[in-house]
MARFIDO-220452 format. One record per atom (N, C-alpha, C, O): residue in one letter; atom name; x, y, z. Coordinates in pm, whole numbers, plus 32768, in hexadecimal, padded with zeros to 4 digits. Layout:
N
  residuo  atomo     u     v     w
        A     CA     X     Y     Z
...
//
This chain:
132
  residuo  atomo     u     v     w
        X      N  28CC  4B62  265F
        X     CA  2884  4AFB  2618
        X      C  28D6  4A81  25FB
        X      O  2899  4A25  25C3
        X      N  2933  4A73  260F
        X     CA  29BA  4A3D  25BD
        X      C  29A6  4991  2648
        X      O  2986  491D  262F
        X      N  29CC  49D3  26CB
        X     CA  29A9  495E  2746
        X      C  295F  49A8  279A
        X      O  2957  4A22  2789
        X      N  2926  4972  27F4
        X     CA  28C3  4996  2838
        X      C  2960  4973  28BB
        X      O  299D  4914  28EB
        X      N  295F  4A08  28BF
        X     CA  29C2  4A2F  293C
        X      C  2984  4AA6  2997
        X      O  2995  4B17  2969
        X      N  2945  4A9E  2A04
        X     CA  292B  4AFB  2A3A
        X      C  2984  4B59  2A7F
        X      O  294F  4B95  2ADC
        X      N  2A20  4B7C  2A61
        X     CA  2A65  4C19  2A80
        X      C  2A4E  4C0A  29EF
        X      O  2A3B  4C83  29DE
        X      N  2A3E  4BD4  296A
        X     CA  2A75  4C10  2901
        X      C  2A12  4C4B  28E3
        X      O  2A23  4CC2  28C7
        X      N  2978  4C0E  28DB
        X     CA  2907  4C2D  28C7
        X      C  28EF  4CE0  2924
        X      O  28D7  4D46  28E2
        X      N  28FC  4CE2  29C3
        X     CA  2906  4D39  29EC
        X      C  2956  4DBB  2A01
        X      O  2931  4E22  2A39
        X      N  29F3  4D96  29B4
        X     CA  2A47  4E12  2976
        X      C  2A1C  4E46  290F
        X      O  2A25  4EC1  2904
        X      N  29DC  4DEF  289D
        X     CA  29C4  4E47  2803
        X      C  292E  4E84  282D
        X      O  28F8  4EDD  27EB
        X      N  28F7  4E4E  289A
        X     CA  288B  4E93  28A5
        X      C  2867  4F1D  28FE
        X      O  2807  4F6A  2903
        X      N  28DE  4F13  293D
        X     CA  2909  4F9A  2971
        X      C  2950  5003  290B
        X      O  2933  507B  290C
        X      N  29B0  4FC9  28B4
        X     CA  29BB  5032  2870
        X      C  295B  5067  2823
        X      O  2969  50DE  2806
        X      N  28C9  5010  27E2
        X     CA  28B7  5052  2787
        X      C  284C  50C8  27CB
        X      O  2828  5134  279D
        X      N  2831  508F  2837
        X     CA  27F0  5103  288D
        X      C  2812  5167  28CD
        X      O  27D1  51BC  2909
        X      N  288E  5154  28BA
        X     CA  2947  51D0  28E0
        X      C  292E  5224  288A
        X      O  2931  529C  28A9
        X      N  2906  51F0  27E4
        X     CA  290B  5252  2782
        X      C  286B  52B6  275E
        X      O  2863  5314  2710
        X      N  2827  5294  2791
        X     CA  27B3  52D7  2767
        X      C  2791  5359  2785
        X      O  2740  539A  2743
        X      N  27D6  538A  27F9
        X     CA  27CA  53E1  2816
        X      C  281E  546D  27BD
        X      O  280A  54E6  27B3
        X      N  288C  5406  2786
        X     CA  28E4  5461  2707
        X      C  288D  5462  267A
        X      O  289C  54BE  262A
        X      N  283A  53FF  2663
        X     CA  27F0  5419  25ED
        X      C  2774  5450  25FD
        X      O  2739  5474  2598
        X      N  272C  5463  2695
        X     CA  26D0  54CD  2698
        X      C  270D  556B  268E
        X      O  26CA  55CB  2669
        X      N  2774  556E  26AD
        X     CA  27C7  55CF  26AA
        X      C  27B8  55F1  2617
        X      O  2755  5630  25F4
        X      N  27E6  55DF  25EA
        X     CA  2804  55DE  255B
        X      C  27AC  55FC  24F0
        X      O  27C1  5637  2486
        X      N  271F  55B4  2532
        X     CA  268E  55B1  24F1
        X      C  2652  564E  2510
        X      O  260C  569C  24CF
        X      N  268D  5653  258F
        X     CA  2651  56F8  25D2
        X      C  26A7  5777  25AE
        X      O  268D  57EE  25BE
        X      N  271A  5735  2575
        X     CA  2783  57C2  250D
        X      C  26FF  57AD  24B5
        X      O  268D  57D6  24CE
        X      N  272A  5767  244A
        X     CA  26DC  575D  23D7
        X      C  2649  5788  23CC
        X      O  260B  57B3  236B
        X      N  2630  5779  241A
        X     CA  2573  57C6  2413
        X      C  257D  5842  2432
        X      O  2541  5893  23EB
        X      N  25BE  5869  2493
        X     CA  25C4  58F7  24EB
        X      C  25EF  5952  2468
        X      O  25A7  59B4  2456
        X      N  264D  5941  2416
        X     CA  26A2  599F  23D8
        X      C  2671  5983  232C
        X      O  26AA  59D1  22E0
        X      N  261A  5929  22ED
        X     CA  25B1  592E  22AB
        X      C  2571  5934  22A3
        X      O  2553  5942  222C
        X      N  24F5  5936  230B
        X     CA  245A  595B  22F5
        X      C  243D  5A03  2333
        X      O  2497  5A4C  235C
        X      N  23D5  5A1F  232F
        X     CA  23A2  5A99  2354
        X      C  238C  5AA5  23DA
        X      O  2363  5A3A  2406
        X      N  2399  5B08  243B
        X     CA  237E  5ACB  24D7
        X      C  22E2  5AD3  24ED
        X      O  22A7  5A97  2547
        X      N  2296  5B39  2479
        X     CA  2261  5B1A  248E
        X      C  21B2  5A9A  2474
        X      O  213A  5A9A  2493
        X      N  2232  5A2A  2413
        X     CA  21E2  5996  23E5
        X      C  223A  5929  2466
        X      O  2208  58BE  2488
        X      N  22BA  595A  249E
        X     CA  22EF  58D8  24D0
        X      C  228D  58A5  2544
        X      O  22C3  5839  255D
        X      N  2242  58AB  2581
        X     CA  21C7  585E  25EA
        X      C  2187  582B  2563
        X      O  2195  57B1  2570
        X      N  2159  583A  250A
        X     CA  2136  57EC  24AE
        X      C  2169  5784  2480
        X      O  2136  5714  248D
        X      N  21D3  579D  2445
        X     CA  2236  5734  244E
        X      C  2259  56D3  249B
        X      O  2274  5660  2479
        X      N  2257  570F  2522
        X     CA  22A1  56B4  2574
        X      C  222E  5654  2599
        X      O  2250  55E5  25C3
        X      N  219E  5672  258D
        X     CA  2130  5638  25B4
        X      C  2127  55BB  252D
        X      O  20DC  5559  252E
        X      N  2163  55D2  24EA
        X     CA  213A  558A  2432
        X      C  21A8  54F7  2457
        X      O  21A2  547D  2443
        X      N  2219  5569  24A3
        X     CA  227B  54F9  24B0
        X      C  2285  547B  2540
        X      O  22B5  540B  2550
        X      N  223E  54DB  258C
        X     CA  2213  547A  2601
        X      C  219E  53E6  25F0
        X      O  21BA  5379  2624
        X      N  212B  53FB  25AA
        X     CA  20C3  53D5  2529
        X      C  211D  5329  24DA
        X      O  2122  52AF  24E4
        X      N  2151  539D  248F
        X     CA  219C  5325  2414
        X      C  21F8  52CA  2486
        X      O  21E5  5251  2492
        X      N  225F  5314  24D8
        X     CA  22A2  52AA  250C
        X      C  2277  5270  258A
        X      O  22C6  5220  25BA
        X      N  21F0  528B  25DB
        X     CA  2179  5201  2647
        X      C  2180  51A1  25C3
        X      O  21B8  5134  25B9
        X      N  212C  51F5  2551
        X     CA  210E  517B  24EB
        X      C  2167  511B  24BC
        X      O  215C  50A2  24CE
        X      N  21B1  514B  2489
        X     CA  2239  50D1  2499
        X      C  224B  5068  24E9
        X      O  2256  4FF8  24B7
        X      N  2252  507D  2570
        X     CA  2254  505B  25D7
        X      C  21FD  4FE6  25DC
        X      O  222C  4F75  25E2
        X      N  218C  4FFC  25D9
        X     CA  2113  4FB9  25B4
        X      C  2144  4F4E  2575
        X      O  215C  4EE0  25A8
        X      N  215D  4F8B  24AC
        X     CA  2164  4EF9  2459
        X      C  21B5  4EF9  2457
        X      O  21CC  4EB8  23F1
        X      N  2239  4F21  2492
        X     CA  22BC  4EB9  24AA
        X      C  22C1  4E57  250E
        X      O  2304  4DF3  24F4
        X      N  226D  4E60  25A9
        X     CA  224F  4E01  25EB
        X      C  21EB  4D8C  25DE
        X      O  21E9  4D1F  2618
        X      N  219A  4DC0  2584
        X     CA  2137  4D49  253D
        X      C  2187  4D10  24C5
        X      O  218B  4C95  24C6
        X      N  21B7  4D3A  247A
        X     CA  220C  4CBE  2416
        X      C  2284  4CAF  245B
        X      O  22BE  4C4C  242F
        X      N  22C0  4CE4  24B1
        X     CA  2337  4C7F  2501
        X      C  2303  4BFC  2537
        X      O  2344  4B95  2527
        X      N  2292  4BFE  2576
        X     CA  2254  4BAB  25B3
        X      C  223D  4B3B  255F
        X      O  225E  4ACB  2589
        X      N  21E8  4B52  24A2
        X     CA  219C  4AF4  246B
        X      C  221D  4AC2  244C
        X      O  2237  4A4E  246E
        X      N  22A8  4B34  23E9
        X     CA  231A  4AC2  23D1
        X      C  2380  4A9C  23EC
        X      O  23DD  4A6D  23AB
        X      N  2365  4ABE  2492
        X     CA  23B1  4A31  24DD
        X      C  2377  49A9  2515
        X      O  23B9  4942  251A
        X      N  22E9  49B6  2541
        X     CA  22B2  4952  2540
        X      C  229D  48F7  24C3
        X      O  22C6  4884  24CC
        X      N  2262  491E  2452
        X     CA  222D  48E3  23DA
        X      C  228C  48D4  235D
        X      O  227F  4887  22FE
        X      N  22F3  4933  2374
        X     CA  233C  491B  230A
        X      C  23DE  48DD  2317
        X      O  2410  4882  22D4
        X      N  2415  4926  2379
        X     CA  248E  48FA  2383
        X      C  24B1  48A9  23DC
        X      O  2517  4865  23CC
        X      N  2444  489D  2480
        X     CA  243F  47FF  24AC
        X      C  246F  477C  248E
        X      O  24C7  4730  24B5
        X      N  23E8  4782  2411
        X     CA  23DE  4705  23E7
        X      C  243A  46F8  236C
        X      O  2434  4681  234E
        X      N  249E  4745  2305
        X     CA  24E6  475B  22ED
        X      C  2596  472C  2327
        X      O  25FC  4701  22F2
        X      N  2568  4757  23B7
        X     CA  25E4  470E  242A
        X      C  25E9  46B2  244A
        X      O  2654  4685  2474
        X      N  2568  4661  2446
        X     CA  255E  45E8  2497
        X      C  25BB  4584  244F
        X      O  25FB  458D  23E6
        X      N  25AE  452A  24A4
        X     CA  2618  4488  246D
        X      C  25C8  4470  2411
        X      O  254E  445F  241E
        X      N  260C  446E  23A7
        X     CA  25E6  4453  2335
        X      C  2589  448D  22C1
        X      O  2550  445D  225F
        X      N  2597  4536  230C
        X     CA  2577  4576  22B5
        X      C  25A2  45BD  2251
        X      O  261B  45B4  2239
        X      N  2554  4610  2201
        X     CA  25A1  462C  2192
        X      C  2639  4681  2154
        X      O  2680  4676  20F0
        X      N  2637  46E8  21E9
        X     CA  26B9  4711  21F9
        X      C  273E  46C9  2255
        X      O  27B3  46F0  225E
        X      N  26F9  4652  2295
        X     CA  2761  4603  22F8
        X      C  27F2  45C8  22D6
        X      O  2855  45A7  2318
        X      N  27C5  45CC  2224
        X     CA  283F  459C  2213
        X      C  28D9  45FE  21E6
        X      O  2951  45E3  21F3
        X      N  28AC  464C  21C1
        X     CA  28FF  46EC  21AD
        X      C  2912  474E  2229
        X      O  296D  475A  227A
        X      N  288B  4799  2217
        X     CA  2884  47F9  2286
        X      C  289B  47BB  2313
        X      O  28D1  47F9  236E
        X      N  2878  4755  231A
        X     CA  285D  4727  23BE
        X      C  28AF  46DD  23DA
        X      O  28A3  4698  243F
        X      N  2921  46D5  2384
        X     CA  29A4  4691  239F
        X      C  29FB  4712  23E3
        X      O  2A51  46E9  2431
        X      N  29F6  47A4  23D6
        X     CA  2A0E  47E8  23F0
        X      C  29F8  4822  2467
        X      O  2A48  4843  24BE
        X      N  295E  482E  245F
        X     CA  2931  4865  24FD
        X      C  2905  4814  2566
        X      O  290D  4832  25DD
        X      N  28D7  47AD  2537
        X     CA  2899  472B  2584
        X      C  2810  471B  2538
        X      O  27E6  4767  24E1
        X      N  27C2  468C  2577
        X     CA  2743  467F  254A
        X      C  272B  4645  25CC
        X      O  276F  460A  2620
        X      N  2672  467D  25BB
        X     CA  262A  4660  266D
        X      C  25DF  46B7  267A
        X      O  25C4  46FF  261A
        X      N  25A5  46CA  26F6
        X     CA  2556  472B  273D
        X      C  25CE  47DC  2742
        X      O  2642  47F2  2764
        X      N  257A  481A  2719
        X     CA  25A8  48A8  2715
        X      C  2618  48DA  2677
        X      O  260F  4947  263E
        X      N  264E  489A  265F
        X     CA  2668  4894  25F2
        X      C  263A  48F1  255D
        X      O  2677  4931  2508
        X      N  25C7  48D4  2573
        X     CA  256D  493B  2522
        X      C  2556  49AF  252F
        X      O  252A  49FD  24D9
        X      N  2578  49C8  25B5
        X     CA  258E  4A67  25CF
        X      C  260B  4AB0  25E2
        X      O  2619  4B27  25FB
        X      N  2682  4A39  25CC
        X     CA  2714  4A6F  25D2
        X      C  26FC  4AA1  253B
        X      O  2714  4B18  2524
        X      N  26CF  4A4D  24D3
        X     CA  26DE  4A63  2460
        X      C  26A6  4B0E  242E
        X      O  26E2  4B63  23EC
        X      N  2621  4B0F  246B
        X     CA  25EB  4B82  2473
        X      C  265B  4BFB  2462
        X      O  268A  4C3A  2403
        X      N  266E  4BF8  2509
        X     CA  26CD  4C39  2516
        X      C  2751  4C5B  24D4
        X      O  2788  4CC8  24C6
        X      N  2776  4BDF  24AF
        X     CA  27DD  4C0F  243D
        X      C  27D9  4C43  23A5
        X      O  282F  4C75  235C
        X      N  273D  4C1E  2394
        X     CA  2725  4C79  22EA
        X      C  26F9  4D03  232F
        X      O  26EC  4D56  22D4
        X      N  26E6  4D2A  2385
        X     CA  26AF  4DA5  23D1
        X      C  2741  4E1C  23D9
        X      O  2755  4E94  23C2
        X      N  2793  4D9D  240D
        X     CA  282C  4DDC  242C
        X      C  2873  4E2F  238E
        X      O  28AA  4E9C  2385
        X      N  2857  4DD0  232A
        X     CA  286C  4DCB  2295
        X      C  285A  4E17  22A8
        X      O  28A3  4E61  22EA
        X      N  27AD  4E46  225D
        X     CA  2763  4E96  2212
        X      C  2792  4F0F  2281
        X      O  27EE  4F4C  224C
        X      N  2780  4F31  22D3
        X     CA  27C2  4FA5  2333
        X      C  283E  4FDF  22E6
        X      O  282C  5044  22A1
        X      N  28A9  4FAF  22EC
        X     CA  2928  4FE7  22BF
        X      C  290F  4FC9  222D
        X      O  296C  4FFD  21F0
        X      N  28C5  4F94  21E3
        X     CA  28C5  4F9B  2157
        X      C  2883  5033  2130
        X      O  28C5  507D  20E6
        X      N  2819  5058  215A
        X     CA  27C7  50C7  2167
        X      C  2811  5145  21A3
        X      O  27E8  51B2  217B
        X      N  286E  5145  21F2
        X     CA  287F  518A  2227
        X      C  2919  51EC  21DB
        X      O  293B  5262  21D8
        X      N  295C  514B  219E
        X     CA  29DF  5193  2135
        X      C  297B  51C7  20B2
        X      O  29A6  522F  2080
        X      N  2919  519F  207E
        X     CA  28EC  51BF  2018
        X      C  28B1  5244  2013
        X      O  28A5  528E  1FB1
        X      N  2892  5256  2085
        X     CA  282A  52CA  20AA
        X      C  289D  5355  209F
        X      O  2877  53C9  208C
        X      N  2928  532F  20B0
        X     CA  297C  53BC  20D9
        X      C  2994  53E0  2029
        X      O  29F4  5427  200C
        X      N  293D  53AD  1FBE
        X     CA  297D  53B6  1F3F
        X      C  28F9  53E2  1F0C
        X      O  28E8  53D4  1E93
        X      N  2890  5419  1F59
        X     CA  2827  5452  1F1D
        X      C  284C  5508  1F2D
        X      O  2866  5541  1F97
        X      N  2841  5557  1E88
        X     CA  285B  55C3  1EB2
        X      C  27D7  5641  1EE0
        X      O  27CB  56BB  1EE0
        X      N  2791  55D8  1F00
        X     CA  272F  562C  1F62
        X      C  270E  5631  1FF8
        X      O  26B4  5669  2038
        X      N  2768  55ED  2015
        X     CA  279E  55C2  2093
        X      C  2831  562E  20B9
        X      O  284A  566E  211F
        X      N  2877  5621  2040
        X     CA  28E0  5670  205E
        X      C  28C7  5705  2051
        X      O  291B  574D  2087
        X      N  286F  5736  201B
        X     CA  284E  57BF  2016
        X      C  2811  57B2  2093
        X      O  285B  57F1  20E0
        X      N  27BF  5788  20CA
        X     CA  2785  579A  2156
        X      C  280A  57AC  21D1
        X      O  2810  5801  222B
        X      N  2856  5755  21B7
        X     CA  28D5  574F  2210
        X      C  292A  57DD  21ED
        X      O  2962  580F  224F
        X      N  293C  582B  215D
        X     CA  298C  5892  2136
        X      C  2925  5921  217F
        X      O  2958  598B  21A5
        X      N  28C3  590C  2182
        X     CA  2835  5979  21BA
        X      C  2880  5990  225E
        X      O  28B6  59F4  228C
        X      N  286A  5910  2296
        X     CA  2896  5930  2322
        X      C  290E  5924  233C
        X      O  291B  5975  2398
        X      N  2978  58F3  232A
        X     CA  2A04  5953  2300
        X      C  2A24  59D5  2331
        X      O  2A81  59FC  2378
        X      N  299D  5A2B  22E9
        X     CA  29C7  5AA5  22A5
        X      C  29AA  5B0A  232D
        X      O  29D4  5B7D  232D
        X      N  2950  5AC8  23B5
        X     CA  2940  5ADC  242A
        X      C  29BD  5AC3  2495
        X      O  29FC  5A5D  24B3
        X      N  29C7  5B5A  24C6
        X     CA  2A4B  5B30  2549
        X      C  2A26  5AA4  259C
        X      O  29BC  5A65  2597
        X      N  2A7C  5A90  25D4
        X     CA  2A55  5A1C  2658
        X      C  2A81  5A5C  26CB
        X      O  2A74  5A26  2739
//
């Protein structure tokens, strides 16, 4: 989000698609070795469900606030041009670097916060307690 560099744009976007396969991993400890085997097709159907839906209204408000909000926000002489857009640039696309970078945030903000929930960590101490 930072310049519009296409290896830089296309390295972080390889990694983060490098990693998913370690956090489906991870998602499939965690269900397998807490639920019942015989609710997990339930589950996994609840969880397939919620996260299309996501999908859904995360691609429809990516869409409204980069066009409508942070655009015009970028533009010359808009309201972030003189702070923010001294930083990343102001112009066309702009509004979706920004995106991307409160996306980048809230990701690793959520994600250190999340290892300090202790219902999370009992789920992680449950499957543990399974050989590998």
């Amino acid at each position: 989000g930072w310049k519009a560099n296409f290896y830089t744009i296309s390295f972080f976007g390889f990694l983060f698609f490098a990693m998913m396969p370690f956090a489906n991993t991870g998602l499939d400890v965690l269900v397998r070795s807490n639920i019942d085997n015989a609710l997990q097709g339930r589950i996994w159907g609840l969880m397939g469900v919620i996260s299309q839906f996501g999908y859904v209204f995360a691609y429809s408000l990516a869409g409204i606030l980069s066009d409508f909000v942070f655009s015009p926000m970028l533009a010359e002489g808009g309201l972030l041009s003189q702070n923010i857009g001294q930083i990343i640039g102001v112009g066309s696309g702009r509004g979706s670097a920004l995106l991307i970078i409160i996306a980048g945030i809230l990701l690793s903000f959520f994600s250190i916060t999340m290892q300090r929930f202790s219902v999370l960590q009992k789920l992680e101490e449950k499957a543990s307690v399974y050989p590998t």
